[in-house]
C-alpha positions as CSV (number, residue, x, y, z in Angstrom):
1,X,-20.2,52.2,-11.7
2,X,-21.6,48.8,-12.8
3,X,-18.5,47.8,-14.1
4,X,-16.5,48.3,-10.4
5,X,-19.5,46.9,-8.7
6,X,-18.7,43.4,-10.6
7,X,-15.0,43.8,-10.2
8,X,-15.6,44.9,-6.5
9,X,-18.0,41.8,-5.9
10,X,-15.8,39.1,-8.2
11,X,-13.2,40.6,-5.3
12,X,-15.4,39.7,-2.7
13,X,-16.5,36.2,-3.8
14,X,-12.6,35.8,-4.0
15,X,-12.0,37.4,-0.2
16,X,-12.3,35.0,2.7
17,X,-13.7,38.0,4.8
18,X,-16.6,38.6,6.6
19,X,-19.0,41.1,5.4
20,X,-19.4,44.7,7.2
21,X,-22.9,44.9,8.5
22,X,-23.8,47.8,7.2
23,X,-20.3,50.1,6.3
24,X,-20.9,50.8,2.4
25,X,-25.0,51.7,2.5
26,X,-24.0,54.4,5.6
27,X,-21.4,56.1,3.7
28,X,-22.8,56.1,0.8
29,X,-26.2,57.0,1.5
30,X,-24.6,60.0,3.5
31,X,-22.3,61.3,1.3
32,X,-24.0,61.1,-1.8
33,X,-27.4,62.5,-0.4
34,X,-25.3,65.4,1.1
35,X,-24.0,66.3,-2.2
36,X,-27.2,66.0,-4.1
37,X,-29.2,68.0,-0.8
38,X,-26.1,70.7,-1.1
39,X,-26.2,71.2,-4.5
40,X,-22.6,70.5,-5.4
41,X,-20.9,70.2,-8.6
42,X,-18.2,67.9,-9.2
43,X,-16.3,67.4,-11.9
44,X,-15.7,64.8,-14.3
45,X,-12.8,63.4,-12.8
46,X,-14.2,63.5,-9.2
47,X,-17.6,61.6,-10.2
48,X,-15.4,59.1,-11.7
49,X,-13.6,58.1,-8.6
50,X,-16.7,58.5,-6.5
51,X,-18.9,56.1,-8.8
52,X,-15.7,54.0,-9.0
53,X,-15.2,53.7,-4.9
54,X,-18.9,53.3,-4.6
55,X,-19.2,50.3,-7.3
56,X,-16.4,48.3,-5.9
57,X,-17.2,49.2,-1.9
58,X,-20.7,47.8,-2.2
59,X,-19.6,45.4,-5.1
60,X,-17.4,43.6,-2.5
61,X,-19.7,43.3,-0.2
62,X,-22.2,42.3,-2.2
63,X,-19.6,39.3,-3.3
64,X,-18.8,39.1,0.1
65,X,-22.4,38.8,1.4
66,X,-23.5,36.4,-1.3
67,X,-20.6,33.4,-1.3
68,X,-21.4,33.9,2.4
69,X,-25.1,32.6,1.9
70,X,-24.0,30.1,-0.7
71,X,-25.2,32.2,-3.4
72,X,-23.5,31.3,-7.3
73,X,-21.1,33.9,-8.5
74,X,-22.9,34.5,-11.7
75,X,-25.9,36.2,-9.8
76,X,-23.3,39.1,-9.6
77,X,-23.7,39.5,-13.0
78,X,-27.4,40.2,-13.0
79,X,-26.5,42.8,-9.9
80,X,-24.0,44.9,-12.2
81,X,-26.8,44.8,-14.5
82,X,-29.6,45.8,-12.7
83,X,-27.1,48.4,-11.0
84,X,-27.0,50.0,-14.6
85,X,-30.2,49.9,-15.3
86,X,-31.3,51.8,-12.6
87,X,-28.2,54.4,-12.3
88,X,-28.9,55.1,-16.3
89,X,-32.8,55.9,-15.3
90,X,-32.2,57.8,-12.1
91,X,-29.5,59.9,-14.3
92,X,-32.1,60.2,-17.1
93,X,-34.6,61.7,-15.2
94,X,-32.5,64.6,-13.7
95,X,-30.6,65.2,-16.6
96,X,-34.5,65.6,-17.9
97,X,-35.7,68.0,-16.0
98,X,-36.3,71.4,-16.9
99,X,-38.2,73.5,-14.8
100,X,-36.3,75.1,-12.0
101,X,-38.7,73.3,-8.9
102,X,-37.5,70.2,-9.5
103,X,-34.0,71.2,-9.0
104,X,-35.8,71.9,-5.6
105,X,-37.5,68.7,-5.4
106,X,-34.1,66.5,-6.3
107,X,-32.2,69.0,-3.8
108,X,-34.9,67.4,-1.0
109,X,-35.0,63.6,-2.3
110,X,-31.3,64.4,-1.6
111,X,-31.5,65.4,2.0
112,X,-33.6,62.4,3.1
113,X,-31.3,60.4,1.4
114,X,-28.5,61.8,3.5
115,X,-30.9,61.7,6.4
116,X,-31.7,57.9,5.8
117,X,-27.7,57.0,5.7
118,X,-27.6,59.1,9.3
119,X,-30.9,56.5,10.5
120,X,-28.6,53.5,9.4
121,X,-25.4,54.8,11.0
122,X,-27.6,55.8,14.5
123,X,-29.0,51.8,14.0
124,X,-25.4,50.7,13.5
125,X,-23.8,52.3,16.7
126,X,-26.8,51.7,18.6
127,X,-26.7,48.0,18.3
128,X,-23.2,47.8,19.2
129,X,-23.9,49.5,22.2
């Protein structure tokens, strides 16, 4: 994922578009809390193109966002990494737990992280309104 997050945003810096206000946080936010909240097992092949569309959705907007506010390219680099750092310690810690409540307790960060992508989207429609 860190990887297509710097593709995606070295894309955006490169795109003469404007940024979507919120379109890649919603989805993702949704989609990935409701797997985590349902429990659902993916395989290999189907977390690989789901951390591959996330990384370059919000990698382009990030690019996007950032030549917008005259920000230097090379701060895309010190995204990607601290996009790795902090997928390789949430991953850590689940693939670290043992006991079977805090396959419970993930199960509910999951749901109000799919329940916070649901407040963005309602903020979203609601100012366009």
């Amino acid at each position: 994922m860190p990887l297509a997050w710097l593709v995606g945003g070295v894309a955006g810096t490169l795109s003469s578009a404007a940024p979507w206000p919120t379109g890649p946080a919603t989805v993702s936010l949704l989609v990935l809390g409701a797997l985590v909240a349902a429990d659902f097992k993916l395989s290999p092949a189907a977390l690989t193109v789901l951390a591959l569309a996330v990384g370059l959705a919000h990698g382009w907007h990030n690019g996007v966002a950032m030549t917008v506010a005259g920000l230097p390219t090379a701060g895309l680099l010190g995204t990607a990494g601290a996009v790795f750092v902090v997928t390789a310690l949430f991953a850590a810690t689940v693939v670290a737990l043992r006991r079977p409540w805090t396959r419970i307790a993930t199960r509910v960060a999951g749901s109000w992280i799919g329940a916070s992508g649901l407040l963005l989207l309602g903020w979203t429609l609601g100012s366009r309104a």
